[in-house]
C-alpha positions in Angstrom: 95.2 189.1 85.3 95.1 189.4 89.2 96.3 186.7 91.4 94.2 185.1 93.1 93.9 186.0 97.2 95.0 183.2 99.4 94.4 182.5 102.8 96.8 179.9 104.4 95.2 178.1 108.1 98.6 176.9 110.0 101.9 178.3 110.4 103.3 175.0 111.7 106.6 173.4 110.5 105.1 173.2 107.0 102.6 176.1 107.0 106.0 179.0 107.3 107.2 177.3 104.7 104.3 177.5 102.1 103.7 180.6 103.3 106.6 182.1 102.6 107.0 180.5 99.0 103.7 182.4 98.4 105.0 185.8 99.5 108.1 185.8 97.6 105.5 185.0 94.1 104.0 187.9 95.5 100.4 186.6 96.4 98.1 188.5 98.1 98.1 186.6 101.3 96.2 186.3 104.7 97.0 183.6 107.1 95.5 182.0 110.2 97.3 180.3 113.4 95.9 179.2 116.5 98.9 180.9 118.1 99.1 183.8 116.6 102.7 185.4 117.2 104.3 181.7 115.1 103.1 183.7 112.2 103.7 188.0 113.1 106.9 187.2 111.3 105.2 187.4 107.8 103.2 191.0 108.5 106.9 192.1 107.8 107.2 190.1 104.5 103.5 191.1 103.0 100.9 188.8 104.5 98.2 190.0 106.6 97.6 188.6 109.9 94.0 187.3 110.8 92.6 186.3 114.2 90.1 183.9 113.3 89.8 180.7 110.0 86.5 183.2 109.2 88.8 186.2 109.1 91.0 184.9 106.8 88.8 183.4 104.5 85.6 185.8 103.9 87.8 187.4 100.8 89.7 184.7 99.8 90.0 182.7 96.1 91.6 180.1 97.9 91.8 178.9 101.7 94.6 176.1 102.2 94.6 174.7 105.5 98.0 173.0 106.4 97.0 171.6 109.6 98.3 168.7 111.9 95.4 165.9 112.3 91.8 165.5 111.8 90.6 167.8 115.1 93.0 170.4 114.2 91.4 171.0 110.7 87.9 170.4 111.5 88.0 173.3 114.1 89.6 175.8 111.7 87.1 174.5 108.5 84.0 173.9 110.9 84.5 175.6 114.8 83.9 178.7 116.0 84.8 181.5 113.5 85.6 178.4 111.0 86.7 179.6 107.6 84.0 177.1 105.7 80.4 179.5 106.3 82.7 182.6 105.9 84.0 181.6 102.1 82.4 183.4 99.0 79.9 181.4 96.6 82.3 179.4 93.8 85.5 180.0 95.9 87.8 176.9 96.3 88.7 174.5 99.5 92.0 173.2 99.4 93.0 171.1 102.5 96.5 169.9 102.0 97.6 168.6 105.5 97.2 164.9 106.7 94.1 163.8 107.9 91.9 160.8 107.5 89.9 159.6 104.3 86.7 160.1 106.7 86.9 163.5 107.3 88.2 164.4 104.0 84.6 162.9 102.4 82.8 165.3 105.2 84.7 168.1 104.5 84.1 168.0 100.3 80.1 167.0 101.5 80.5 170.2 103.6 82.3 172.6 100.6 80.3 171.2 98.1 77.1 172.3 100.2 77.6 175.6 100.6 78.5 175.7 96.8 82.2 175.9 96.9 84.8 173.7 95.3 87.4 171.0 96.9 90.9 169.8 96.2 92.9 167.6 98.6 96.5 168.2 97.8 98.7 166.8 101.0 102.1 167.0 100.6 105.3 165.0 100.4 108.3 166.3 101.7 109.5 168.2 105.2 110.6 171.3 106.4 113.1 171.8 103.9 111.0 170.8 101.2 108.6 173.4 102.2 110.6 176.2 102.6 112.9 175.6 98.9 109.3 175.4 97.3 109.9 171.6 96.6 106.8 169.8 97.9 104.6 167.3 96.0 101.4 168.1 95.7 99.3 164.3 95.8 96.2 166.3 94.2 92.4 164.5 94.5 90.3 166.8 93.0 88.2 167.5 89.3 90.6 168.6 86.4 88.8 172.0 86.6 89.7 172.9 89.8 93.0 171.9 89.7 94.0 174.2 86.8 92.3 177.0 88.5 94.6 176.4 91.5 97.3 175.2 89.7 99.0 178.8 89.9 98.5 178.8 93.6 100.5 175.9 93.8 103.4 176.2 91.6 105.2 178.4 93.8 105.5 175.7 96.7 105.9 172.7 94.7 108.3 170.8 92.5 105.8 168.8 91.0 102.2 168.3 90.9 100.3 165.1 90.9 96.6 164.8 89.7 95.9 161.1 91.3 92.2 161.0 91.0 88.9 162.5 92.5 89.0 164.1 96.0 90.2 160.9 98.4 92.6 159.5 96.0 95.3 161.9 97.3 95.0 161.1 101.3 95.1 157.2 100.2 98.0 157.5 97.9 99.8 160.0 100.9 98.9 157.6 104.3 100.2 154.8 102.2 103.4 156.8 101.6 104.3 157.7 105.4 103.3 154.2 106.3 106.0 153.1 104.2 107.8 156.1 105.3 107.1 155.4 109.1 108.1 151.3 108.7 111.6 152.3 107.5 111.9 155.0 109.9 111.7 152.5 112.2 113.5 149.8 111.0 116.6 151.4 110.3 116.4 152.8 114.0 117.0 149.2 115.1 119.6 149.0 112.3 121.3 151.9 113.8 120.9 150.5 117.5 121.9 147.1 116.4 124.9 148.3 114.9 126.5 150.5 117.5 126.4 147.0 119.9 128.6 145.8 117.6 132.4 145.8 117.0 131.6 147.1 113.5 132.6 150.7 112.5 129.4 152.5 112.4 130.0 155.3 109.3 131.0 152.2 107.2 128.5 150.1 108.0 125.4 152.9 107.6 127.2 154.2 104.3 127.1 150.5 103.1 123.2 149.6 104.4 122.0 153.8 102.6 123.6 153.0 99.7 123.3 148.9 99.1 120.0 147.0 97.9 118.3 147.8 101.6 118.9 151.4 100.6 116.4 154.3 99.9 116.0 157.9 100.1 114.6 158.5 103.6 117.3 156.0 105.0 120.0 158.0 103.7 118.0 161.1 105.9 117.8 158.8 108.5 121.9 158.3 108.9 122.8 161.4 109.7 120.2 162.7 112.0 120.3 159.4 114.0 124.0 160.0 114.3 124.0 163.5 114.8 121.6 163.1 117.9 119.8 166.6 117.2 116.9 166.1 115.7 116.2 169.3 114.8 112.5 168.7 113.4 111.9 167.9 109.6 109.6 166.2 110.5 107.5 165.7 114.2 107.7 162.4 115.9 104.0 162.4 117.1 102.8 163.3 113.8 104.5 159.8 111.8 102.5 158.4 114.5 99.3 160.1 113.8 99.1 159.2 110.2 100.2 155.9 111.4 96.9 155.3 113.2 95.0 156.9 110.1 96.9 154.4 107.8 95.9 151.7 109.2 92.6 152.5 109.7 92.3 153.9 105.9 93.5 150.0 105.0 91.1 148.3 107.3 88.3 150.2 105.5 89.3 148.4 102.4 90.3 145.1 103.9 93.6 145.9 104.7 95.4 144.8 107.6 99.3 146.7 107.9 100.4 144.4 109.9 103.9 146.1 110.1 102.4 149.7 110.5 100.7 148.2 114.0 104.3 146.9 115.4 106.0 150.3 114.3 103.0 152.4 116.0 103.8 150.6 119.4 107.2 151.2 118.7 106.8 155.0 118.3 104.1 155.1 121.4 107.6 154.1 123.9 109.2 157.0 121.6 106.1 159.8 122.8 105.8 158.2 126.2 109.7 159.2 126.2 109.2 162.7 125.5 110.1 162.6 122.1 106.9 163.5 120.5 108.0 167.4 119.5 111.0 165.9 118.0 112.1 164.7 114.9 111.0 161.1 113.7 114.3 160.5 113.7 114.5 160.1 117.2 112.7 157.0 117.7 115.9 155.6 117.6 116.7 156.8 121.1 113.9 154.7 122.7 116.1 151.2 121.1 119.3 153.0 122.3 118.1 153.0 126.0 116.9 149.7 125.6 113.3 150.2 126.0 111.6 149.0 122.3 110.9 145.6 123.0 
C-alpha cells in the first residue's frame, strides 16, 4: 500500500522535528515555512521544498500545520496561497499546533465546507520530544479519521490520545500548559527565593524536584534555571500565548484561572525583558533582577 503524501506548514522548533521523524519513515513529504531557508535543510534528507501553504498542499493526503498562534495558522490555512482551497476533495486537515478553541471551530466549519476532513492533534512535549519522535498526540477528531491518519502519526509520537470530537484536544492541551505555565513560574520564585538564602541551592532544588511539591516539568525546570542557557525547548512568548488562550478558553465555560492571570503578568516583565525568544525557563531571570513584583 502507498503512504500517504504529507505536507507539513512550519519548520519552527517543533515543525524540524516532526519533519524529520517523517523522513526517516520514509514519507513522501512537502513542507511549507514562511522563511524559507529554516527548512532547505530537509531537500537534502527527501522532502521537497514549497513556496506557498497552496503549494504544498494541492497533492497532499494530509496537510499538518505546526504553527505558533491563532494568526500564524489562519494565514497559512486561509491567506494568500493558503493550503485550505488548494486541498483535494476527501483529503484530511490536521492542525496540531496551539491555537484557540475559536478558531479551531472555524477552521473544521471551513474543512468541512469544502468537503475535507479535520483532526486537531496538538502536541505535548518540546524540542526534544519532537525530534526523538516522542510527542503526544491530544487527538479531537471522528474515530475514522483518526485511523486513516493514524500512520501518519506514529512516527512522531510516543502515544496517541483520542479525547473526543474536534475541540476536545485544544481544551484538554490549553489546560495542560496552564498548569504547565503556573509551575514554570512558581518554581522560578522557588529558585529566586532560594539563592537569597544561606541554603545550599543543589540540595535544596534536588529536595523541592523530588519531594511532595515535585513533578516532571520542575525537575526540567532545575537545571536550565541553574544552567542560565536557556537553549529553547520551549519559547517564552509562546507559554504566554497559550496563557492568554487558556484563560479565555475557561472564561467561555465559566472559568476564571485566577492563577494563569497572575503568571501571565509575570511572564509579560519576562518579554518586556527581552526574553521572549528564549526558553520558558527564563522567566526566572526577571525575579533574579528583582523586577516580578
Amino acid at each position: 500500500m502507498a503512504k500517504q503524501r504529507i505536507a507539513l506548514l512550519g519548520i519552527g522548533t517543533m515543525g524540524n522535528g516532526m519533519a524529520g521523524n517523517l523522513l526517516r519513515a520514509e514519507s513522501p513529504l512537502v513542507v511549507y515555512n514562511r522563511t524559507k531557508e529554516k527548512a532547505e535543510h530537509l531537500a537534502a534528507k527527501g522532502a521537497q521544498i514549497a513556496d506557498t501553504p497552496a503549494a504544498a498542499a494541492k497533492d497532499a493526503d494530509v496537510v499538518i500545520s505546526m504553527l505558533s498562534d491563532d494568526r500564524a495558522s489562519r494565514a497559512a490555512w486561509l491567506g494568500a496561497d493558503g493550503a485550505l482551497e488548494a486541498m483535494r476533495l476527501g483529503s484530511i486537515v490536521v492542525e496540531c499546533g496551539t491555537v484557540s478553541p475559536d478558531w479551531i471551530v472555524e477552521l473544521k466549519d471551513r474543512a468541512t465546507a469544502r468537503g475535507l476532513r479535520m483532526l486537531e492533534a496538538p502536541v505535548t512535549g518540546s524540542r526534544l520530544q519532537a525530534e526523538a519522535g516522542q510527542l503526544t498526540f491530544l487527538v479531537g477528531s471522528d474515530v475514522e479519521s483518526l485511523e486513516e491518519v493514524r500512520s501518519v502519526l506514529v512516527p512522531m509520537s510516543k502515544v496517541i490520545i483520542h479525547v473526543g470530537p474536534v475541540g476536545a484536544g485544544g481544551q484538554l492541551k490549553l489546560i495542560n500548559n496552564f498548569l504547565c505555565g503556573v509551575q514554570v513560574a512558581s518554581f522560578a520564585e522557588a529558585v529566586a527565593w532560594v539563592e537569597h538564602t544561606n541554603l545550599n541551592r543543589g540540595q535544596a532544588l534536588d529536595f523541592l524536584k523530588t519531594g511532595a511539591a515535585g513533578s516532571g516539568i520542575l525537575t526540567a525546570m532545575t537545571d536550565r534555571m541553574t544552567a542560565r542557557t536557556y537553549e529553547v525547548n520551549f519559547l517564552l512568548r509562546l507559554l504566554n500565548k497559550d496563557l492568554r488562550y487558556a484563560q479565555q478558553a475557561a472564561a467561555d465555560k465559566g472559568v476564571s484561572l485566577t492563577t494563569a492571570a497572575v503568571t501571565e503578568k509575570l511572564f509579560d516583565r519576562a518579554e518586556t525583558q527581552g526574553l521572549g525568544e528564549k526558553d520558558m525557563s527564563a522567566v526566572v531571570e526577571v525575579l533574579r533582577t528583582g523586577q516580578g513584583s
